[in-house]
C-alpha atoms as one frame of an Amber mdcrd trajectory, in Angstrom:
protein
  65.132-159.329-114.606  62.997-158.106-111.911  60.652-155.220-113.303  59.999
-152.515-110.928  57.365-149.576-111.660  57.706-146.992-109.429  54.626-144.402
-108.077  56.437-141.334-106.717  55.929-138.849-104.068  55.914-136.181-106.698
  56.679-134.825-110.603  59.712-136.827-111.042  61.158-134.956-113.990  59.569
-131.741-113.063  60.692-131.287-109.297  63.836-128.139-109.106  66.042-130.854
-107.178  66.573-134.787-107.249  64.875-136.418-104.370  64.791-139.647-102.280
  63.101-141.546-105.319  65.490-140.123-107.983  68.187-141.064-105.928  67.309
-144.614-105.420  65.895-145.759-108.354  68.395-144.084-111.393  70.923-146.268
-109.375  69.066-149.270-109.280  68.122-149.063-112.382  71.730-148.634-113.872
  72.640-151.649-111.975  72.080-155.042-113.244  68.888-157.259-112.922  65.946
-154.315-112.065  64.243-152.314-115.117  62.274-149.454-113.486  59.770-147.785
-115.158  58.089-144.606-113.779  54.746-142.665-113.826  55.470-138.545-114.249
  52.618-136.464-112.839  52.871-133.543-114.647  52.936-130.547-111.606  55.471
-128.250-113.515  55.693-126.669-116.825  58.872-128.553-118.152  60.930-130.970
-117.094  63.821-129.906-115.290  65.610-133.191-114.158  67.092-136.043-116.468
  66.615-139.714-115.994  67.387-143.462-117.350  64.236-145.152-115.978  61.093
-145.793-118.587  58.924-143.187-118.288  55.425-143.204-118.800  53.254-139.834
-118.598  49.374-139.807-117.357  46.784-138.502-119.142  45.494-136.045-116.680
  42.916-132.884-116.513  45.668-129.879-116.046  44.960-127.950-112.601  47.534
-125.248-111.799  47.077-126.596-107.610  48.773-129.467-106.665  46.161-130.895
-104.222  42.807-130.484-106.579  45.354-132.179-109.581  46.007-134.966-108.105
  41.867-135.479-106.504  40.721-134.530-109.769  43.136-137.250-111.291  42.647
-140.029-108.824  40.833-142.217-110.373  41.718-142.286-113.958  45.663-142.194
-112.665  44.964-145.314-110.884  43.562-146.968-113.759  46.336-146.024-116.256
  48.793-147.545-113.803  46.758-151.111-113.643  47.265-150.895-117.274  50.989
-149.784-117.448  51.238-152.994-114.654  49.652-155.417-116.873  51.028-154.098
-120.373  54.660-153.886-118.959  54.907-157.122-116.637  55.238-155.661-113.927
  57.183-157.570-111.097  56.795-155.218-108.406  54.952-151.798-107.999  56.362
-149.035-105.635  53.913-146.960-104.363  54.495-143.662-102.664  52.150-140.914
-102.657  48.570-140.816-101.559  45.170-140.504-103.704  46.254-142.411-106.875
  47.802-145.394-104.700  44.669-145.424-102.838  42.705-146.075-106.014  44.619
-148.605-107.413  44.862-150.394-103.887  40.766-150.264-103.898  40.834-151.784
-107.527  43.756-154.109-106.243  41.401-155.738-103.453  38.454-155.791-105.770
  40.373-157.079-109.034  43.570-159.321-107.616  46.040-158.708-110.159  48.640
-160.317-107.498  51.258-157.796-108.070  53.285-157.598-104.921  53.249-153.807
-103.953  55.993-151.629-101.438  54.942-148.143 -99.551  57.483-146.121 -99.330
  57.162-143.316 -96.934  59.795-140.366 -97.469  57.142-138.128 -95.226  53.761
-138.003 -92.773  51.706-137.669 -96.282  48.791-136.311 -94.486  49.810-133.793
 -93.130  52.008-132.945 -95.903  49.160-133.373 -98.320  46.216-131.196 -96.255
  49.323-128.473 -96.164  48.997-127.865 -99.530  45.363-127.246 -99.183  44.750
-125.928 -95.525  46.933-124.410 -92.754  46.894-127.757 -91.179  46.379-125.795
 -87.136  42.731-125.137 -88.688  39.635-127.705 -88.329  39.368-127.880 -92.185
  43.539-129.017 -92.172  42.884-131.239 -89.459  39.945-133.245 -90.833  41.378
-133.753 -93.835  44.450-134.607 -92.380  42.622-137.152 -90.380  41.131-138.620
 -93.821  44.555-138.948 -95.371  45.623-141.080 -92.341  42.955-143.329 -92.885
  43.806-143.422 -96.679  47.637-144.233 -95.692  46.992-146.625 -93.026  44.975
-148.868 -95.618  47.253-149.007 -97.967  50.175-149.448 -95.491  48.158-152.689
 -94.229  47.489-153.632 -97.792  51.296-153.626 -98.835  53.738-156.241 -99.067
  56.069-154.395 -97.320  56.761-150.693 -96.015  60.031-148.944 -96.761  60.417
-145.679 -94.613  62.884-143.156 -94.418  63.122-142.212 -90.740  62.919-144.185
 -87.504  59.194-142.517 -86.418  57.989-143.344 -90.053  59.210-147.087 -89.388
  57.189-146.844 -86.059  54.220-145.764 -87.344  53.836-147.736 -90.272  54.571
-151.028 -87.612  51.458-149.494 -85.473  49.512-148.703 -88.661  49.403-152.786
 -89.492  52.596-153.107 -91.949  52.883-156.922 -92.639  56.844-155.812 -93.185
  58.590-152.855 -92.152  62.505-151.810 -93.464  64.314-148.507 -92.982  65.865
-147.029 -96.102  67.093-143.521 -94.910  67.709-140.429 -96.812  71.568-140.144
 -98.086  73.464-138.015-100.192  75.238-137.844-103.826  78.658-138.730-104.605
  79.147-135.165-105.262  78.686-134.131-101.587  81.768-136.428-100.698  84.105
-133.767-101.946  85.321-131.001 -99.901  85.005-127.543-101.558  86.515-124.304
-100.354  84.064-121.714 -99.809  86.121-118.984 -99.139  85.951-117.950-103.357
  81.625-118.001-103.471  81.726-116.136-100.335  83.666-113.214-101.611  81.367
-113.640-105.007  78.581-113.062-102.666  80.058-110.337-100.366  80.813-111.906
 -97.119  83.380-110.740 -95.275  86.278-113.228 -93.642  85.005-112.632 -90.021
  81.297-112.644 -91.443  79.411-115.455 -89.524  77.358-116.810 -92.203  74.239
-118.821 -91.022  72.981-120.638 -93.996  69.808-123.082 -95.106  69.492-124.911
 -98.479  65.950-126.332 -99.313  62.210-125.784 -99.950  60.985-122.724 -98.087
  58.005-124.348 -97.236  55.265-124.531 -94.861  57.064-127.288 -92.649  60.162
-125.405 -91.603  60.179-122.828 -88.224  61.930-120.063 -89.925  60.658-117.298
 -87.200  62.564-118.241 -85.072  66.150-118.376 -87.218  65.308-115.347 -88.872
  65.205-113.372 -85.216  67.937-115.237 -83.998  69.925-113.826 -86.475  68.321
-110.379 -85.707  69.304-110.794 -82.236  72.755-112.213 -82.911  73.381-108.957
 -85.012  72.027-106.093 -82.366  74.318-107.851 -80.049  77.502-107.016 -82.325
  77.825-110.527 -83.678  79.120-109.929 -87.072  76.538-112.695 -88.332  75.148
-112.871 -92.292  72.266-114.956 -93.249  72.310-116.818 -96.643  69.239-118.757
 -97.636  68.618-121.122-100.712  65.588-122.367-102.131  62.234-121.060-102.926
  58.201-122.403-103.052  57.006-125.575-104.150  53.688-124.874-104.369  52.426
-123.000-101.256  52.943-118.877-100.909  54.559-119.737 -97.206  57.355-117.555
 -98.781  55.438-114.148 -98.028  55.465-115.185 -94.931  58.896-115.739 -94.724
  59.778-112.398 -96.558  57.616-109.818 -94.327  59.123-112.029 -91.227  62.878
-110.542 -92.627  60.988-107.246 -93.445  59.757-106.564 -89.515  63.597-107.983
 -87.913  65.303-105.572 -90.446  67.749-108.118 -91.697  67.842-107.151 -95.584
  70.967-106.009 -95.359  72.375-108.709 -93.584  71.371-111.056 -95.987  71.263
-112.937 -99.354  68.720-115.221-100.420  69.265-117.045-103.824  66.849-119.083
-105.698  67.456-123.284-106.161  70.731-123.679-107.694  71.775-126.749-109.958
  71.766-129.579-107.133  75.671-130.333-108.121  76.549-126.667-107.020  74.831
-127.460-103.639  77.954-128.425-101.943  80.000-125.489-102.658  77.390-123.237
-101.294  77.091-125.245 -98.210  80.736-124.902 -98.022  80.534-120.944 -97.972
  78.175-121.149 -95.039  79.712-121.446 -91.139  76.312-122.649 -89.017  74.108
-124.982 -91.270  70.418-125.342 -90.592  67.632-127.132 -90.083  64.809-125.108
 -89.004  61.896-127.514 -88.750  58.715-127.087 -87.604  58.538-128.985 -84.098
  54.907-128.846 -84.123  54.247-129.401 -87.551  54.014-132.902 -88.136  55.746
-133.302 -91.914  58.726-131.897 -90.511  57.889-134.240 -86.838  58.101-137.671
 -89.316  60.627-135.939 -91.639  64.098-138.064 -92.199  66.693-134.401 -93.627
  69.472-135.513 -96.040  70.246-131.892 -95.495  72.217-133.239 -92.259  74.406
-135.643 -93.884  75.098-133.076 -96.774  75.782-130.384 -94.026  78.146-132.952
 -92.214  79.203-134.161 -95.335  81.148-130.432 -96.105  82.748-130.379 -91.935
  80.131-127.824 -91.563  78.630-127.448 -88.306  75.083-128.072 -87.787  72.235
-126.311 -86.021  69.014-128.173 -85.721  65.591-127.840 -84.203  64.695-131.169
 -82.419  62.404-133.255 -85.023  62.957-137.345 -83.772  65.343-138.378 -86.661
  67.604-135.519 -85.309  67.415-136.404 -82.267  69.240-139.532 -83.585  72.442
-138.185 -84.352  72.027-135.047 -81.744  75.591-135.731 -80.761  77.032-134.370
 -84.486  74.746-131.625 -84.328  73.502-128.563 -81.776  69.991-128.199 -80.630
  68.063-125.176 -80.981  63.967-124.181 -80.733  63.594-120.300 -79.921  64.933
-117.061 -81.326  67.093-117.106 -78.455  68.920-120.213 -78.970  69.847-119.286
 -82.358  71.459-116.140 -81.049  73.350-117.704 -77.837  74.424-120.495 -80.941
  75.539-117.781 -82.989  77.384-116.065 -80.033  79.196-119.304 -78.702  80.767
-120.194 -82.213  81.635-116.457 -82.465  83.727-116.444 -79.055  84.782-120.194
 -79.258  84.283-122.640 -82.744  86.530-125.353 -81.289  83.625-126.869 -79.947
  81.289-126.691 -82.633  84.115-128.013 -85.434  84.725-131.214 -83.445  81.146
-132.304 -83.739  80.935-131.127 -87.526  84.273-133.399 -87.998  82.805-136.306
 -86.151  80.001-135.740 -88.306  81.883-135.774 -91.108  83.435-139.016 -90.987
  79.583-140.932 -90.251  78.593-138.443 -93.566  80.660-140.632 -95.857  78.397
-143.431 -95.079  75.135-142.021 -95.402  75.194-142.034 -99.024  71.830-142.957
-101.451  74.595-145.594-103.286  74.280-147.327 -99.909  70.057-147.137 -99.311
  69.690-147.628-103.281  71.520-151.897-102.179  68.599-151.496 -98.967  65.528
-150.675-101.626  67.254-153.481-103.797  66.966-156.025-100.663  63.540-155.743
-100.200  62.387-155.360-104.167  63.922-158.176-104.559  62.861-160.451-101.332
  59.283-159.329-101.721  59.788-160.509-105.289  61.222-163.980-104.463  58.621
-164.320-102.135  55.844-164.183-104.867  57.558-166.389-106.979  57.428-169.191
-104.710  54.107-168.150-104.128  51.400-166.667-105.595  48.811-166.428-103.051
  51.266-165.401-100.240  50.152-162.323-101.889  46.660-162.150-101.925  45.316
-160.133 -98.420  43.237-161.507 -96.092
């Protein structure tokens, strides 16, 4: 029984929506031979989320802002988890998030407790991490942004190995000094695998059959480009397109949302839109199913969404539906299942060429479609297993393979 304790990006109970390390580790977990236990930092109220894995909660000094919660926290976090290492036997420890893991790898190097450790990178933390603080344009977001990278880069040279989930994450953690790099991408739920009809939640939400309904499920956070969609649409509309925008998802814990509201206030689109708060993840797919262009309206020059590996594609492709995109590198990937846009203007000529012609636009979804049903977190949750369980082996057969230089 390998026993795994895992760091995570974020609350892992409290979060509105399963992510990449819910994904992976319930299912490894629930298979045989791993026992994961997990640390909760406590960023929300209640728990909203469900899990197998052993849970244990940090004592913490409650802050109502992310970033001064977990600073405030660092180093008493980082000391509870040497203990919950030691106390549990702890095999392996998966690390993956920024000022706590930075801690315990300064204790780490000071006090060898020879526990192998992974970094898993679902994001650029630092810029991710100074965005929560600073609009990361300004000198103060940049600077700290810069002293993040150094905090990552140590670590990512300290590790055993470095699991990322996009092909620029794997590059920079290789130039950043990784000793081992793997990539474990972002996939989807079984639940996405099923194809819904959307025609019944689009009457339920007034759309019309010839309505062309542009749609985007997610955060609504200070990563995504959403400008640009939101005049597209605008543009699409004054242009007799009969186009609808439906968006999904709400803060985490910026206010990048006003921004986003007065942005629909000054193109006038109110009435060509609904906007609904995070729905129950398993209802995801039938809302993606009522939409006819599904987005991805990332932030080119923001460099979260620049590093950023978007299971939204695969559970876009997943429901045939066809994809618009702005052109972050993991895109850029599968570019040929998807179609490229950057400006207001692209949105609108998008929106116009599926209105005259779709043909076009459903082959790529249904080539899409058929890669989808391979992309699935059942299949990255046997990658993480790989290397949990190599690094593992590895310090078996030897102890002070594990010790840095």
């Amino acid at each position: 029984m390998i026993r795994v304790l895992l760091v995570p990006s974020s609350d892992y109970l409290g979060h509105p929506f399963p992510q990449r390390h819910n994904q992976i580790f319930e299912r490894l977990h629930n298979g045989k031979n791993f026992e994961v236990h997990v640390v909760r930092f406590i960023l929300f109220d209640k728990p909203k989320l469900k899990t197998n894995l052993v849970v244990h909660e940090l004592d913490e000094t409650g802050v109502n802002h992310a970033a001064s919660y977990y600073l405030i926290n660092t180093v008493n976090h980082a000391s509870e988890i040497r203990r919950i290492v030691k106390r549990e036997s702890i095999d392996v420890v998966v690390l993956s998030n920024l000022t706590a893991p930075f801690a315990y790898t300064l204790m780490d190097k000071l006090l060898s407790m020879r526990v192998p450790t992974v970094f898993d990178l679902p994001d650029y933390y630092p810029a991710s991490a100074a965005g929560y603080i600073f609009d990361v344009r300004s000198i103060q977001g940049k600077l700290l942004a810069q002293m993040f990278d150094f905090m990552l880069r140590f670590m990512i040279r300290r590790a055993n190995a470095v699991t990322a989930a996009s092909h620029v994450l794997v590059k920079y953690a290789e130039a950043a000094g990784a000793r081992s790099t793997a990539y474990v991408p972002n996939g989807i739920s079984e639940c996405f695998l099923k194809l819904h009809d959307g025609g019944v939640l689009r009457e339920k939400l007034g759309f019309d059959q010839k309505d062309i309904v542009v749609g985007y499920i997610g955060s609504i956070e200070f990563w995504l480009d959403m400008k640009p969609l939101i005049y597209g649409v605008a543009k699409a509309a004054k242009q007799g397109t009969p186009v609808k925008l439906l968006l999904i998802g709400g803060e985490l814990h910026t206010n990048h949302i006003e921004k986003v509201r007065l942005w629909i206030k000054e193109a006038k689109i109110q009435d060509k839109m609904i906007w609904l708060s995070f729905i129950p993840y398993s209802e995801a797919p039938k809302h993606i199913a009522a939409m006819d262009l599904a987005t991805i309206p990332f932030n080119t020059k923001n460099l979260t969404a620049h590093f950023a590996g978007p299971n939204k594609l695969w559970e876009y492709l997943a429901q045939a539906k066809s994809v618009v995109a702005t052109p972050i590198p993991e895109v850029l990937y599968y570019r040929k299942n998807l179609n490229m846009v950057k400006t207001a203007e692209d949105y609108a000529e998008t929106i116009t060429e599926y209105s005259s012609d779709p043909t076009p636009f459903f082959k790529k979804a249904l080539d899409g479609q058929i890669e989808a049903k391979n992309m699935t977190w059942e299949s990255f949750m046997h990658l993480m297993k790989n290397v949990l369980r190599e690094i593992s082996r590895r310090c078996d057969a030897s102890n002070d393979s594990f010790v840095a230089n």
